[in-house]
N, C-alpha and C positions, 0 to 999 in steps of 0.2 A: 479835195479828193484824198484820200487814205491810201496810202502806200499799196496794200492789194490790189485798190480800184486802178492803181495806175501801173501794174501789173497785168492788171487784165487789160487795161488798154492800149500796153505794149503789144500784149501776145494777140489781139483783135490784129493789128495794126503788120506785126508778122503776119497773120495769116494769109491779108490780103495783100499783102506783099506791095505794102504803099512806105513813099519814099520818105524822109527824114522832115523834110517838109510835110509834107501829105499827114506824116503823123500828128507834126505841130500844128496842121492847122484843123484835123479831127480833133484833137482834145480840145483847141478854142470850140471847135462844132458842140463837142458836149456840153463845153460850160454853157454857151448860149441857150442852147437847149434847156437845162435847167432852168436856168435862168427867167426862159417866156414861159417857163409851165410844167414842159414837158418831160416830167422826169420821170425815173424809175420805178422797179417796184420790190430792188433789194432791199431796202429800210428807210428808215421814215425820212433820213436825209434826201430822198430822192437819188441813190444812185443805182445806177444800171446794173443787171446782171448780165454773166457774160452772154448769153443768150441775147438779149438787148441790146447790148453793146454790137453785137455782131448783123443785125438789123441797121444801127445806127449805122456801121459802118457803109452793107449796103446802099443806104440814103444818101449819105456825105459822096459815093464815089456813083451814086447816080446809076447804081446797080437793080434797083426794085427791090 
């Protein structure tokens, strides 16, 4: 992940206002996620836009 990407995954991570754990175990959620498939559609690396990210986080926190 690129310094931006982990920018935005700070600022996901503020938003929903998850705790220092919570954050470290969402950014393990994204890499897995990569990982099995399911990646993005900012560029060809597969990472997330924030848009997606913010989905992602929904999921991870069992939001919908």
């Amino acid at each position: 992940m690129g310094k931006k990407d982990i920018q935005q995954l700070e600022a996901v991570a503020r938003e929903f206002d998850m705790t220092e754990e919570e954050r470290r175990d969402f950014g393990d959620f994204i890499e897995e996620e990569k990982e099995s498939g399911n990646v993005g559609t900012k560029h060809e690396r597969g990472d997330f836009t924030y848009q997606e990210l913010r989905q992602k986080a929904r999921e991870f926190l069992g939001l919908g």
